[in-house]
Every structure is written in structure tokens, then in C-alpha cells.
C-alpha positions as CSV (number, residue, x, y, z in Angstrom):
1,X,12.3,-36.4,21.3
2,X,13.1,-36.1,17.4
3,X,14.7,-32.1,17.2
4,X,13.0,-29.7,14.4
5,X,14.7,-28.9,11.9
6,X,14.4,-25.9,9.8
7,X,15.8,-24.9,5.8
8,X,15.6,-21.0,4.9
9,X,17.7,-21.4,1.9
10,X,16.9,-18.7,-0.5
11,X,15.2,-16.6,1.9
12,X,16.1,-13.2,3.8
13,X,15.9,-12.0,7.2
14,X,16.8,-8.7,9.1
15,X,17.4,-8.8,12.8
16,X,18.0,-5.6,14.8
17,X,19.7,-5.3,18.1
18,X,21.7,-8.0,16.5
19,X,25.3,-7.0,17.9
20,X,25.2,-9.6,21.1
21,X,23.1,-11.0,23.1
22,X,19.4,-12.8,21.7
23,X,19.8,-10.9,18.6
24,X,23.2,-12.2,17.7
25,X,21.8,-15.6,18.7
26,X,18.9,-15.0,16.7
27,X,20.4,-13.6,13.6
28,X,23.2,-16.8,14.0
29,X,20.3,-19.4,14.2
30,X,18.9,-17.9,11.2
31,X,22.1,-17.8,9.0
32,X,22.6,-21.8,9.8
33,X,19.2,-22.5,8.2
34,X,19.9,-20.8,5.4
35,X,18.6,-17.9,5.3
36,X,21.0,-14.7,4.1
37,X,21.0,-12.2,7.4
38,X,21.3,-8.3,8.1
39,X,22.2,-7.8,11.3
40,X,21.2,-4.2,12.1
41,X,22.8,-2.3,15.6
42,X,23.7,1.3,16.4
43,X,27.2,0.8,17.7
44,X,29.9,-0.6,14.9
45,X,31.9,-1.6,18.0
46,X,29.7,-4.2,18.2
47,X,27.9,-5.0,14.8
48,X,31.0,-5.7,13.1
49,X,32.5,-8.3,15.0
50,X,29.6,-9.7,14.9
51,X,29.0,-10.3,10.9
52,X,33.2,-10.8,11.0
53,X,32.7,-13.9,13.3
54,X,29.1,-15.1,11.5
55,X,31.1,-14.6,8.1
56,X,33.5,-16.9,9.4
57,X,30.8,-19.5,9.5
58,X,28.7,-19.1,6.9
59,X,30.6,-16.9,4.4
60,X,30.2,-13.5,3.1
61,X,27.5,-13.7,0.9
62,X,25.0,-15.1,3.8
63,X,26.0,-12.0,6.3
64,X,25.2,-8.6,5.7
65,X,25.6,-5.5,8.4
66,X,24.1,-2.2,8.9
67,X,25.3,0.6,11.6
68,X,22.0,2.2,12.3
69,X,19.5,3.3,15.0
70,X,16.1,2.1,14.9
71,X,14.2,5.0,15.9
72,X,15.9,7.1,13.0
73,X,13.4,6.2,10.2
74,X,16.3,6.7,7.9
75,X,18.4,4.3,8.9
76,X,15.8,1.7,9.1
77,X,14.8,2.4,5.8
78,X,18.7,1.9,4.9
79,X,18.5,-1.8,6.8
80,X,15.2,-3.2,5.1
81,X,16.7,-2.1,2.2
82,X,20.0,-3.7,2.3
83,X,18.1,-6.6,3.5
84,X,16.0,-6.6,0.8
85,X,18.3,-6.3,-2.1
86,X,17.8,-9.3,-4.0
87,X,14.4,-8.5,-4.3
88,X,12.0,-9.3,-0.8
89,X,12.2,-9.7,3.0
90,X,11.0,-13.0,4.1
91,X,11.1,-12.1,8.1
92,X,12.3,-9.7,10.3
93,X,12.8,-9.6,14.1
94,X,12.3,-6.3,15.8
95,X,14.7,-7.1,19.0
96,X,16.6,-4.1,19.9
97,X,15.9,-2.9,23.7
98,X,16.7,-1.4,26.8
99,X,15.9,-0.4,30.1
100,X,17.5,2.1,32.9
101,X,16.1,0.8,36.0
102,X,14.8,3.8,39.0
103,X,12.6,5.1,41.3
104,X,9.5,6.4,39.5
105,X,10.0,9.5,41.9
106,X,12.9,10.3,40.3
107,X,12.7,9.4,36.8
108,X,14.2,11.8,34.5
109,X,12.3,12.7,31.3
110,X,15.3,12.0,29.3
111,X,15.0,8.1,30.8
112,X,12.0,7.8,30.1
113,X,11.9,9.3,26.3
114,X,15.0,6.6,25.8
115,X,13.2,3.6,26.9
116,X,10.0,4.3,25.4
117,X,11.7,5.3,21.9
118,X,13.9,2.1,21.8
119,X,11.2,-0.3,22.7
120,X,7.9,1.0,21.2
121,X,9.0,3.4,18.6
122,X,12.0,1.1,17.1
123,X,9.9,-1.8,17.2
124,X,6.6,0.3,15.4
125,X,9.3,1.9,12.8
126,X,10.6,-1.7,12.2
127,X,7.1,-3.5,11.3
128,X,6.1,-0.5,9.3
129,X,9.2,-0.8,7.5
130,X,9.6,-4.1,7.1
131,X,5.9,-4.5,6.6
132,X,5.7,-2.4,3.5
133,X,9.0,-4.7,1.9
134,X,6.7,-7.1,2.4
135,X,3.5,-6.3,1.0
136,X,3.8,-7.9,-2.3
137,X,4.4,-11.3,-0.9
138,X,4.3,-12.1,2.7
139,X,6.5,-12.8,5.7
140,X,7.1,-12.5,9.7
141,X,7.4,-10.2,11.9
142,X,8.4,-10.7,15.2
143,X,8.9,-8.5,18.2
144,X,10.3,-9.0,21.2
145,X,9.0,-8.1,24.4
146,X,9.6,-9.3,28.2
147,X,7.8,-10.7,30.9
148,X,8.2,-7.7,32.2
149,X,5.7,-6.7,30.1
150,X,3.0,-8.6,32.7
151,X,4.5,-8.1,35.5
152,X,5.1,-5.1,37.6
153,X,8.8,-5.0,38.3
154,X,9.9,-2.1,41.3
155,X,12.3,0.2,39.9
156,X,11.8,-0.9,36.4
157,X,7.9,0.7,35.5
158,X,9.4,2.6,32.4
159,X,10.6,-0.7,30.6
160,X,7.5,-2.8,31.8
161,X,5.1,-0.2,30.5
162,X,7.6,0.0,27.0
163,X,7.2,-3.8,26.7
164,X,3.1,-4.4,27.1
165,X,2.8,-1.5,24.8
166,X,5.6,-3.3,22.2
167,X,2.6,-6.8,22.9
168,X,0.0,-4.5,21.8
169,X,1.5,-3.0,18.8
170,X,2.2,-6.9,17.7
171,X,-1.6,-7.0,17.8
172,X,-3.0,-4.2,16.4
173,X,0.2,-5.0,13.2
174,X,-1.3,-8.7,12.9
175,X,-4.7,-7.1,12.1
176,X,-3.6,-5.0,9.4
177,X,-0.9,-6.9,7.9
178,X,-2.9,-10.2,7.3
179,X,-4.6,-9.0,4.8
180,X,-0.9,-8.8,2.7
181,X,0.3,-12.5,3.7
182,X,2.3,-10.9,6.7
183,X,2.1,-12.8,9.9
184,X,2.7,-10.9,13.0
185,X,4.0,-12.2,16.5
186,X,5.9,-11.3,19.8
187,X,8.4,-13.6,21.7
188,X,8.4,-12.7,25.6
189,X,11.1,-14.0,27.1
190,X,12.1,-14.7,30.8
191,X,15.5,-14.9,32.3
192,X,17.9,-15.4,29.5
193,X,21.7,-15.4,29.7
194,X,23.0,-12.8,27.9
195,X,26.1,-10.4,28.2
196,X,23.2,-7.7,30.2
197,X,22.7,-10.6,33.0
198,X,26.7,-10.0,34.6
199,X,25.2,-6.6,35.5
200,X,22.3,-7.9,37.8
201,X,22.8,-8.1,41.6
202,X,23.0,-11.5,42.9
203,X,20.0,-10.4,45.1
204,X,18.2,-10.1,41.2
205,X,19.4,-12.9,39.7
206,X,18.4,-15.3,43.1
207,X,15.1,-13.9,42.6
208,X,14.7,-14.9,39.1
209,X,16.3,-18.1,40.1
210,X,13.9,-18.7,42.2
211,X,10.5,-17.5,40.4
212,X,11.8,-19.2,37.1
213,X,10.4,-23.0,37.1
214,X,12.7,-24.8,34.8
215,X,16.3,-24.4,35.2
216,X,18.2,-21.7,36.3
217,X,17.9,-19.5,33.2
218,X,18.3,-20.2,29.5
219,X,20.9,-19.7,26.8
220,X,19.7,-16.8,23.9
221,X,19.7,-19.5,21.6
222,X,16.4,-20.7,23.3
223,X,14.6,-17.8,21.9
224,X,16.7,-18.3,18.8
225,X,14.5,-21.5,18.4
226,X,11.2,-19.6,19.2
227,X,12.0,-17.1,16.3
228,X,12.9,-20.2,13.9
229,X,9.6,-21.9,14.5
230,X,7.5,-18.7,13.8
231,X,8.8,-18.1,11.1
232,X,8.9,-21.7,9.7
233,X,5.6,-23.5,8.0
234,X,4.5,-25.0,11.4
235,X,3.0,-21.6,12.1
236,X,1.8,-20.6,8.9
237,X,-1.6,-20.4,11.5
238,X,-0.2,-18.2,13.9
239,X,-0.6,-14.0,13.9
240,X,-1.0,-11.6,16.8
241,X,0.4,-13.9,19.4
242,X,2.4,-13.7,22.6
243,X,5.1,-16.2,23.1
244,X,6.4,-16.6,26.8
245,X,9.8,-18.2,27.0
246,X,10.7,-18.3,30.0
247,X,10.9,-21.3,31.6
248,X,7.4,-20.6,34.1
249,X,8.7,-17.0,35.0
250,X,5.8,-15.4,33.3
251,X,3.3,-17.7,35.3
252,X,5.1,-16.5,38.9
253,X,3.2,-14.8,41.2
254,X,0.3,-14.3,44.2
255,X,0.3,-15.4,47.6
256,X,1.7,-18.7,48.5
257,X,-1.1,-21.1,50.3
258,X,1.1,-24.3,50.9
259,X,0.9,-23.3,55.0
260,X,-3.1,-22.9,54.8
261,X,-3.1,-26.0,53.2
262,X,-0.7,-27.5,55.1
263,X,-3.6,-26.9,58.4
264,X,-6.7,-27.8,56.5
265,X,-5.2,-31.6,55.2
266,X,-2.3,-32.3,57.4
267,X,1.4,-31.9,56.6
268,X,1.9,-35.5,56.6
269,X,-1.2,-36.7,54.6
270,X,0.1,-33.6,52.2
271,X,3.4,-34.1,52.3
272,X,3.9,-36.6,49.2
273,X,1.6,-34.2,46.6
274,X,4.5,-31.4,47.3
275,X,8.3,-30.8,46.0
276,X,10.5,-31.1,48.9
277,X,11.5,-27.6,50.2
């Protein structure tokens, strides 16, 4: 199969959470287009190793760097800015997230303002930002949410409720920012390899082994790949869609019937139509 290419040159693009992780990956698949990159995070610790090492690659004009938090409107403002300087934003990826996992009998209100303000109000403060650097010509916008978003996940309800919310605000933005030229969408990835993953029990990561249909998990730079195609001229048609990539994880789910029909045809006449368990 012939492999997509993409050419940004000339254009500019601002990805938050970009420190490690699928914003890193996103923010480095960008820069090798092309495009000239602000990679936005709150801790310097990791933003700034991060632009060094993308520097390295694609020199220091193409790599720009803000320390910021994206629920502080001012420090947004500051990164669409700085993005912006020559002029326009061509796309931006609302990516920074988090979760703190828990009972929901003992959720503290602090745990749940945190995840709630990362994931819906940074994402909100980053399409109305970016949004209004693009008004005068167009762009993308993409968020990114989770498949936990549609699926109820024990111990995580804060962060699933955070990410169907962040799907919905990708909606309702695609509505109103048509009208400027601005196309809107949300990638919702499934398991994905990044530096968070070595913290997951291996009781976790066997069940998402096990409920993800392709592989065993994917690189960042899959969703890297996602973000390059929406923003590219293949999609020039797409707004206010959802994006699962996630290898089938999103699709996972209900009661197993194999056994039922197992009785009803026979387990030999069945047999050949089944994967071997």
C-alpha cells in the first residue's frame, strides 16, 4: 500500500501537552512536514528538552516553545500568539490531559475540578483561542479525547465523563466555526504506548491487550498520522467528527455468545467460521 505523504511547508501549528508522549509525537510529525511548531506544556522540565531535541532535527527556526498551562487563559493567549507570529495559525491540536483514577465514593473535589479543568476547560480555552487566530482565514482544530470517553471505565468515571464532554465540545465548535473556514475534529484514541502506559498494572494492560483487536497497542505516532491527515486536503470535507484509533478497542464490549452458538450449530460445524482460542 502506497504511504501518504503530507507537505506543510509555510504553514503553522500549536500543539499542547506537547512535552512527551502523543503530543510530542504529534508536534514531531508535524515539524517533518513542514510545518513551523509551538509546542506548548506547563512543566519546562519537560517542554524544553523537547523543542532542544526537535531543534536538533529540524532547526531552530521550525521549533518554537511555550511554558504554559492551558486552563490559564493567559498563557494560552501567550501560545496562539507565539504561534501565530508570522501572521496566522493554520492548525492546532488541543492534546493536553489527565486523569487520577478512584472510587467515585471517595472522590475528592479537588480530583475532580483537576480532571475536568485539564480536559474540558483547556481543550474549550484552546479552540476559542485558536479559533479566533483563525477567523480571518481558516484552519483545524483538533481535540483529543479517549475511548474512554464511550466506555464506562471502574475507578476512572471523572476522566470518562471529562472526555465525552471534550467529543461534544468538538461538535458544538464545528457548528460555529464553519462558518470562518475552521474545520473542527476529535481523535479518540485506544491503547497507545506512551511514557503514562509503564504506570498501568499488568492486570490493566492484559485487559487492554485483550479488548484491543489489532496488535498489542500502538506507537503515539499512530495518532501522529490521524492529526496529519485532518489536517491535510484529504479532509477538507470533514468537521465535527470522532476519530477512534484504537485498533477495535472502541468497538469492545457486551456479552460473549460464541458458547450459545456453539449449542445451537455444533462446535464442529462452527468451528472453521471462529479464531482459534
Amino acid at each position: 500500500m502506497a504511504q501518504i505523504t503530507y507537505d506543510f511547508s509555510g504553514t503553522t501549528a500549536l500543539v499542547t501537552g506537547a512535552g512527551t508522549g502523543i503530543g510530542f509525537a504529534v508536534a514531531e510529525g508535524l515539524a517533518a512536514t513542514g510545518a513551523t511548531v509551538t509546542l506548548m506544556g506547563h512543566l519546562a522540565d519537560q517542554i524544553e528538552p523537547a523543542a532542544r531535541a526537535l531543534r536538533a532535527r529540524f532547526g531552530e527556526a521550525a521549533i518554537r516553545a511555550v511554558v504554559g498551562d492551558v486552563t490559564v487563559e493567559a498563557d494560552l493567549q501567550r501560545a496562539v500568539q507565539e504561534a501565530a507570529r508570522d501572521g496566522a495559525l493554520d492548525f492546532a491540536v488541543a492534546n493536553a490531559g489527565s486523569a487520577i483514577p478512584g472510587p467515585i465514593l471517595m472522590l475528592e473535589r479537588a480530583a475532580w475540578d483537576y480532571v475536568n479543568t485539564l480536559n474540558i476547560t483547556g481543550t474549550a480555552l484552546t479552540i476559542k483561542h485558536a479559533g479566533l487566530a483563525m477567523m480571518q482565514r481558516g484552519g483545524r482544530i483538533i481535540a483529543i479525547s479517549s475511548a474512554a470517553a464511550i466506555q464506562a471505565i471502574k475507578c476512572m468515571a471523572p476522566y470518562s465523563a471529562a472526555k465525552a464532554a471534550v467529543e461534544m465540545l468538538t461538535r458544538g465548535a464545528a457548528i460555529e466555526l464553519a462558518p470562518f473556514g475552521i474545520n473542527v475534529n476529535c481523535i479518540s484514541p485506544g491503547w497507545i504506548r506512551t511514557e503514562a502506559a509503564a504506570f498501568m498494572t499488568p492486570s490493566t494492560q492484559l485487559q487492554l491487550r485483550e479488548r484491543t483487536l489489532i496488535g498489542e497497542g500502538a506507537q503515539p505516532a499512530v495518532i501522529a498520522e490521524a492529526v496529519l491527515h485532518l489536517c491535510s486536503a484529504h479532509t477538507a470535507f470533514v468537521t465535527g467528527s470522532i476519530v477512534q484509533v484504537g485498533g477495535g478497542l472502541h468497538v469492545f464490549g457486551g456479552e460473549d455468545f460464541t458458547d450459545l452458538a456453539k449449542l445451537m450449530y455444533g462446535e464442529e460445524r462452527i468451528a472453521p467460521f471462529l479464531a482459534p482460542s
